[in-house]
C-alpha positions in Angstrom: 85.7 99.0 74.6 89.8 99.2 74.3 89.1 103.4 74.3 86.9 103.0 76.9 88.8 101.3 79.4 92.1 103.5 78.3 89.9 106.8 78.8 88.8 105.8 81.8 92.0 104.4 83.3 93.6 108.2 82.0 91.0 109.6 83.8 91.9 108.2 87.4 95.0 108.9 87.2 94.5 112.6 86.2 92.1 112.6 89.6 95.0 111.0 91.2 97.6 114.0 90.5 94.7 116.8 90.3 96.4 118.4 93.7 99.6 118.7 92.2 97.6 121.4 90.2 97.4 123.6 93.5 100.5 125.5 93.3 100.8 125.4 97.2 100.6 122.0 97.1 103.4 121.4 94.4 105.7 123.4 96.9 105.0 122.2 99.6 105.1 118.5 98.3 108.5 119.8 97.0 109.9 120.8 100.3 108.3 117.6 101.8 110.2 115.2 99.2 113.8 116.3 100.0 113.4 116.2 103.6 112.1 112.4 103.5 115.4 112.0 101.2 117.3 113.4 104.3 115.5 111.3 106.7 116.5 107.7 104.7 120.1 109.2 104.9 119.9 110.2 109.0 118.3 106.6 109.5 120.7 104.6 107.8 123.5 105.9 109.1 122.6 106.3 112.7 121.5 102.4 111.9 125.2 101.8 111.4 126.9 104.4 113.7 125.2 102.7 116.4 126.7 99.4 114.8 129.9 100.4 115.2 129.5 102.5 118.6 128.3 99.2 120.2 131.1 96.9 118.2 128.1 94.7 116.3 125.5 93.8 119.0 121.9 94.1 117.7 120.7 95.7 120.9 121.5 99.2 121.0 120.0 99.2 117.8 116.1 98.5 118.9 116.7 100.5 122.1 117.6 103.4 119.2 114.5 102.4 117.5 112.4 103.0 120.8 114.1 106.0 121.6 112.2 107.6 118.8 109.0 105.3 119.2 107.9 105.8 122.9 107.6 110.0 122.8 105.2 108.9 119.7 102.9 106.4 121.5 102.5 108.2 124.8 102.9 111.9 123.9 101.6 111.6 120.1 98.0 112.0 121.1 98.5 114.8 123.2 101.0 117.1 121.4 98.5 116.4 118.5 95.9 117.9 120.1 97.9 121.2 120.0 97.4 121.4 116.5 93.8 122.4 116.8 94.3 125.6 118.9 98.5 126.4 117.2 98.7 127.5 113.7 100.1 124.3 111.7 102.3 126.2 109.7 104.2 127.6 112.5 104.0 124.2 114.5 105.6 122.4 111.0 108.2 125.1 111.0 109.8 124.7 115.0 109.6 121.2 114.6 111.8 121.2 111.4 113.8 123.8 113.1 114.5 121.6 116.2 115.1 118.7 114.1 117.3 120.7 111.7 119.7 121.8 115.2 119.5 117.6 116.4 120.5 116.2 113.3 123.4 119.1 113.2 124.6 118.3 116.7 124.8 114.5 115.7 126.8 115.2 112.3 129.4 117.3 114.3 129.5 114.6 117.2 130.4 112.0 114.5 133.0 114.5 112.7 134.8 115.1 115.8 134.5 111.6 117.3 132.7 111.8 120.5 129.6 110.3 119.6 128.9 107.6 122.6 125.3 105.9 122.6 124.1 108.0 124.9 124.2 110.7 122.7 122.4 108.9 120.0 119.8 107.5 122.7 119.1 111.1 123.9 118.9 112.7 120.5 116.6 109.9 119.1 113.9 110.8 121.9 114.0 114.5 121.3 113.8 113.3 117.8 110.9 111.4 118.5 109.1 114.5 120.8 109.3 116.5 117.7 107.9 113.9 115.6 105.1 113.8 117.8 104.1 117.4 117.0 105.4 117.7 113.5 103.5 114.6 111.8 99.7 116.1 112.8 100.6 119.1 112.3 101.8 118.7 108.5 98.8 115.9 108.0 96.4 118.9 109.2 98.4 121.6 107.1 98.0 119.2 103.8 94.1 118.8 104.6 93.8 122.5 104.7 95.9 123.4 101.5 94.2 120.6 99.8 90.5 120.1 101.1 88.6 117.3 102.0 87.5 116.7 99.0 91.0 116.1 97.4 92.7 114.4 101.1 92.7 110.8 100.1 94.0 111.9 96.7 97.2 114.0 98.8 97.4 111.0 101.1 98.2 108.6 98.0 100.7 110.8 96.5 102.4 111.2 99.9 103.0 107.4 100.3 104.6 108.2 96.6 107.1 110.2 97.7 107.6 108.2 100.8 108.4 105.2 98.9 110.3 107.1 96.4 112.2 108.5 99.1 112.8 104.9 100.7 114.3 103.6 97.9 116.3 106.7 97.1 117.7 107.5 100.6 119.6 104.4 101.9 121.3 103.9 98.6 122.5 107.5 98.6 123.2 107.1 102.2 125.4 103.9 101.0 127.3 105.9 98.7 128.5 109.0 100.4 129.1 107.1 103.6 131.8 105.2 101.7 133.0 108.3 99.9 132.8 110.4 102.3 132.7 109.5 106.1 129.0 109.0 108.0 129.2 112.9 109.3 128.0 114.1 105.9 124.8 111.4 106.2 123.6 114.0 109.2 125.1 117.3 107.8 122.6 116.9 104.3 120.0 115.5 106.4 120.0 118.8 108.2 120.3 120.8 105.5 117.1 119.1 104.1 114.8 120.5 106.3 115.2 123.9 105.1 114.1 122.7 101.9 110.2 122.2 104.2 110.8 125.5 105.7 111.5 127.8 102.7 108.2 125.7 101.0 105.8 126.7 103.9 107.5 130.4 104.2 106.5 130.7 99.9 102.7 129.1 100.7 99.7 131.2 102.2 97.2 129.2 103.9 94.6 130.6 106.5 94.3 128.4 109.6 92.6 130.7 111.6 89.0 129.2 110.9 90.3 125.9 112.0 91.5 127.2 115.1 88.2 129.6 115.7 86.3 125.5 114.6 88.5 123.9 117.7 86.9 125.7 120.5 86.7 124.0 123.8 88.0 120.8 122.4 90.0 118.7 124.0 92.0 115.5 123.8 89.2 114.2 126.3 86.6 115.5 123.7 88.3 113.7 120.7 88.5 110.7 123.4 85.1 110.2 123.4 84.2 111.0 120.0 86.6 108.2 118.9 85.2 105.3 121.6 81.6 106.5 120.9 82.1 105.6 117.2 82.9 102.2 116.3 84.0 102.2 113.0 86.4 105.2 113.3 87.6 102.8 116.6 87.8 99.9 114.1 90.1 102.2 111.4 92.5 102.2 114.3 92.3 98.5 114.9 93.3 98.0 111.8 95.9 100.6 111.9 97.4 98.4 114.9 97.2 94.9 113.4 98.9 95.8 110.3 101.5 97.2 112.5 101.9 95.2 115.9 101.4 91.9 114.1 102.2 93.1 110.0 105.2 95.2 109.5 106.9 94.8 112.8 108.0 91.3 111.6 110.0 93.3 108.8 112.2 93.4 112.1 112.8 89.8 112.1 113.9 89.0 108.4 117.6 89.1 108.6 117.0 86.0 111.5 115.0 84.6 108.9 117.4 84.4 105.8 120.1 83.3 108.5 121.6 87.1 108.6 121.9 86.9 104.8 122.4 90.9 104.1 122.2 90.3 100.2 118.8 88.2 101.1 117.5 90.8 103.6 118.1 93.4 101.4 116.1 92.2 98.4 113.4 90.9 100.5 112.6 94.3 102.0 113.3 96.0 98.9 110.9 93.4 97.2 108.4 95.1 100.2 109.5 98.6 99.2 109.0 97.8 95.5 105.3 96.5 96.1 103.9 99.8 98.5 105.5 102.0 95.3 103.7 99.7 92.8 100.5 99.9 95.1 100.7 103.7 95.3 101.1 104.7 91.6 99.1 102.1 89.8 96.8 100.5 92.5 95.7 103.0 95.1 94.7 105.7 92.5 91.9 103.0 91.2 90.5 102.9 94.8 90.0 106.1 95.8 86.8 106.3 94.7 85.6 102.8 96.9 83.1 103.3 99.1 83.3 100.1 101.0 86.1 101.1 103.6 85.5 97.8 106.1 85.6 95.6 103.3 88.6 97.4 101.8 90.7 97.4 105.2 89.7 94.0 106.2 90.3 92.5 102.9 93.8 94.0 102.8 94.4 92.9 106.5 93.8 89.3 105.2 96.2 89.8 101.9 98.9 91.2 104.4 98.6 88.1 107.1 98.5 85.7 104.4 101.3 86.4 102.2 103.3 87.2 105.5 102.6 83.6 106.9 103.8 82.1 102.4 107.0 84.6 102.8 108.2 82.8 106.7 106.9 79.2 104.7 109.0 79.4 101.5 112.4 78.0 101.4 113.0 79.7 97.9 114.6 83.1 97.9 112.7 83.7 94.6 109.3 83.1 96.7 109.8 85.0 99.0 110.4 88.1 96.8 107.1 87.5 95.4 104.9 87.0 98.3 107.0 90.2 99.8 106.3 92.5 97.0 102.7 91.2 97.1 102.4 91.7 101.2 103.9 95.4 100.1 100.7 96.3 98.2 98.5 95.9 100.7 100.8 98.1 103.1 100.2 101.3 100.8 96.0 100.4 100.6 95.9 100.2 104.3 98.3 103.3 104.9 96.1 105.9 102.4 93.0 104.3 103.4 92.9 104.2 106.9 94.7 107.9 107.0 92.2 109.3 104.5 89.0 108.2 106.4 90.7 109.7 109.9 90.6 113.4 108.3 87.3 113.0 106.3 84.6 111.1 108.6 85.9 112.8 111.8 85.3 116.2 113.1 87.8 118.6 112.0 88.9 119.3 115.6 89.1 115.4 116.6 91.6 115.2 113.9 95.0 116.3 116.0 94.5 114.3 118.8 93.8 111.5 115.8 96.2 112.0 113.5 98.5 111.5 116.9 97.2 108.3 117.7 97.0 107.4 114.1 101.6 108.1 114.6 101.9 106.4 118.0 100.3 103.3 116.2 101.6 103.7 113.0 105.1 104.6 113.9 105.3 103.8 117.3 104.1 100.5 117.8 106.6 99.1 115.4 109.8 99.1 117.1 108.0 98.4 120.4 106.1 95.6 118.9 109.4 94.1 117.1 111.2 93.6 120.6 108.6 91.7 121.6 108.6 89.7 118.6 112.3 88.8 118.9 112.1 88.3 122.4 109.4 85.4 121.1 111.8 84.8 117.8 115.0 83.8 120.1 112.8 81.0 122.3 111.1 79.9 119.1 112.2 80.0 116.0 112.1 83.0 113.3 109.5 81.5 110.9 107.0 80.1 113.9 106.9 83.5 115.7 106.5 85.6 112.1 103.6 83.2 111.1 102.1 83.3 114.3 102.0 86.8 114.0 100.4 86.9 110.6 97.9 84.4 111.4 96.9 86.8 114.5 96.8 89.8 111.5 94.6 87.4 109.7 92.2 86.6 112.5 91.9 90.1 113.4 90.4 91.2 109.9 88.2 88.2 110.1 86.9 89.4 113.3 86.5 93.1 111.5 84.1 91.6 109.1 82.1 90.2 111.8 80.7 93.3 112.5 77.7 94.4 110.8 78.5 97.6 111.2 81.8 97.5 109.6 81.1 95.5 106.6 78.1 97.4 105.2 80.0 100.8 106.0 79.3 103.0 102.9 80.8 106.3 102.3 78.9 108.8 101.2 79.0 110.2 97.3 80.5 113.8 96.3 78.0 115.6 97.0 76.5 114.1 100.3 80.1 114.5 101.3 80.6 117.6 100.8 76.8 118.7 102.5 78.6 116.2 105.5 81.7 118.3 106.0 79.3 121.6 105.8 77.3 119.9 109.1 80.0 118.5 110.6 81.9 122.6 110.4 78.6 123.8 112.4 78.6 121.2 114.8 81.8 122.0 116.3 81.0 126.0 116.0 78.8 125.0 118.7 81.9 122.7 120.7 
């Protein structure tokens, strides 16, 4: 039974990293790791350049935050579209490009020390209209390198590197800030993104069926496919409970522990620690679940709850665990919820999808935070954060009342791959 269980345990994970096996995919996951690196070093110092540009006040900070979030929620769904008629590579490379230039202009702004707020204001929303494009469009380019069959699998080991990369980046950012000077924060972060462009200039991958698949689409089109499927509609509920009412409150954990930066530190490092647990030794033993309501819903209700125990507990030591047990469920919902998008949904719904999927995703969080401090500073920290969890909770109770929802089974292998086939000839006649 022991060689059992250890064969089959060696098996999932060899269907886990079976991508990394595609030689395009290895360089382009590469190319994709060092520029996440770069972006934990651009966001934690811009984090405290704004600090110090505004002499300490917390404000500046959010309206940073929603700088970058606003292009995402009302331009994310319609830049995305673009990737169905644009080639993906060449979309991936001019956003990198422009973001390469804006993360150059702010490094040289902070070496010769004119930065104002403005600057960083203005830069984070061309920032975030880049973002808006460039997310799709490399979500669409790793479908097409990978394949259906193998997206859930590229998904999971992308919320690897991003949590690899989240760990990594602000503590590199912490040293060579205090070696030497925030400029070189921004200068590396721009050097980074050539690491994405020389990746995609080495792979080959042939996106012109896609775009000859795309046809007459439009956003409109992927509109109504969304609304007149109510499952795919409930993925992005989902999507925006765990965001609006889940990780914004991230936002409010400082107010929590009394502005404790050793406390808030470990707490959403404790958070951090849990989605990389989740991702390399939990995730990989879902991927073959064919349950998907049950699956998001359940993990809704694990998020809300240990949420609502982490803003209850007095003990530091608590609240670590509950964290790192709220981050687990972060990484299910994250690969889940972005797997299903690119495999149940026509292939040209996916840009205008995978947009919406960053508007809520990204987006909503800084937005959603505001509001939740706005509620925090007439309340208290703890009232407003369980509040919002208990909303989380409700919502993926709600979720389950749906018949529909909860007796949602995937296809297997084979019906799945006889679906995709269908689903291809369907939209040659779009």
């Amino acid at each position: 039974m022991t060689t059992l269980n250890s064969n089959s345990i060696a098996s999932t994970w060899r269907k886990t990293f079976a991508p990394l096996s595609v030689s395009s995919l290895r360089l382009l996951f590469s190319g994709l790791a060092i520029s996440l690196i770069g972006t934990w070093l651009q966001s934690t110092a811009q984090a405290l350049l704004v600090f110090q540009l505004s002499h300490g006040r917390s404000e500046p900070v959010a309206i940073t935050s929603c700088s970058t979030a606003l292009p995402l929620i009302f331009l994310g769904p319609l830049l995305g579209s673009l990737t169905s008629h644009i080639s993906r590579r060449l979309l991936v490379i001019a956003t990198q490009v422009v973001e390469l230039v804006l993360a150059a202009v702010l490094g040289l702004l902070v070496h010769l020390h004119v930065a104002t707020l403005a600057h960083v204001y203005l830069l984070a929303f061309l920032l975030g209209c880049a973002e808006s494009v460039y997310f799709p469009a490399v979500q669409r380019l790793l479908h097409e390198v990978a394949g259906s069959a193998n997206i859930r699998a590229v998904v999971g080991l992308n919320a690897v590197i991003s949590n690899i990369a989240r760990f990594a980046g602000p503590m590199l950012a912490g040293l060579l800030i205090g070696s030497f000077g925030m400029a070189v924060a921004f200068f590396l972060n721009s050097l980074s993104f050539i690491a994405v462009i020389l990746s995609l200039a080495l792979i080959r991958v042939d996106d012109r069926q896609q775009s000859k698949l795309a046809g007459r689409w439009t956003f409109l089109t992927s509109a109504r496919h969304l609304f007149g499927d109510a499952r795919l509609l409930c993925v992005f509920i989902g999507v925006a409970l765990m965001n609006v009412f889940g990780q914004s409150c991230y936002a409010l954990v400082p107010a929590l522990e009394m502005g404790s930066a050793r406390a808030t530190g470990l707490l959403l490092g404790s958070a951090g620690l849990g989605s990389l647990t989740s991702a390399l030794c939990v995730m990989p033993f879902f991927q073959g679940f064919r349950r998907p309501g049950l699956l998001i819903s359940c993990s809704l209700l694990w998020m809300g709850f240990f949420l609502g125990l982490t803003a209850s507990f007095h003990s530091l030591w608590w609240q670590l665990l509950s964290m790192w047990c709220l981050g687990i469920s972060t990484t299910i919902l994250f690969v889940t919820t972005l797997g299903l998008i690119q495999t149940v949904s026509p292939v040209p719904a996916h840009g205008a999808l995978l947009g919406l999927f960053s508007a809520l995703f990204y987006g909503s969080q800084p937005v959603a935070a505001l509001g939740l401090a706005f509620v925090a500073d007439r309340n208290s920290s703890s009232r407003t954060i369980q509040g919002s969890a208990l909303i989380e909770v409700c919502g993926g109770l709600l979720l389950l009342l749906l018949p529909q929802w909860r007796s949602w089974m995937l296809p297997g292998e084979t019906q799945g791959i006889q679906g995709e086939i269908a689903t291809k000839d369907d939209c040659s006649r779009c």
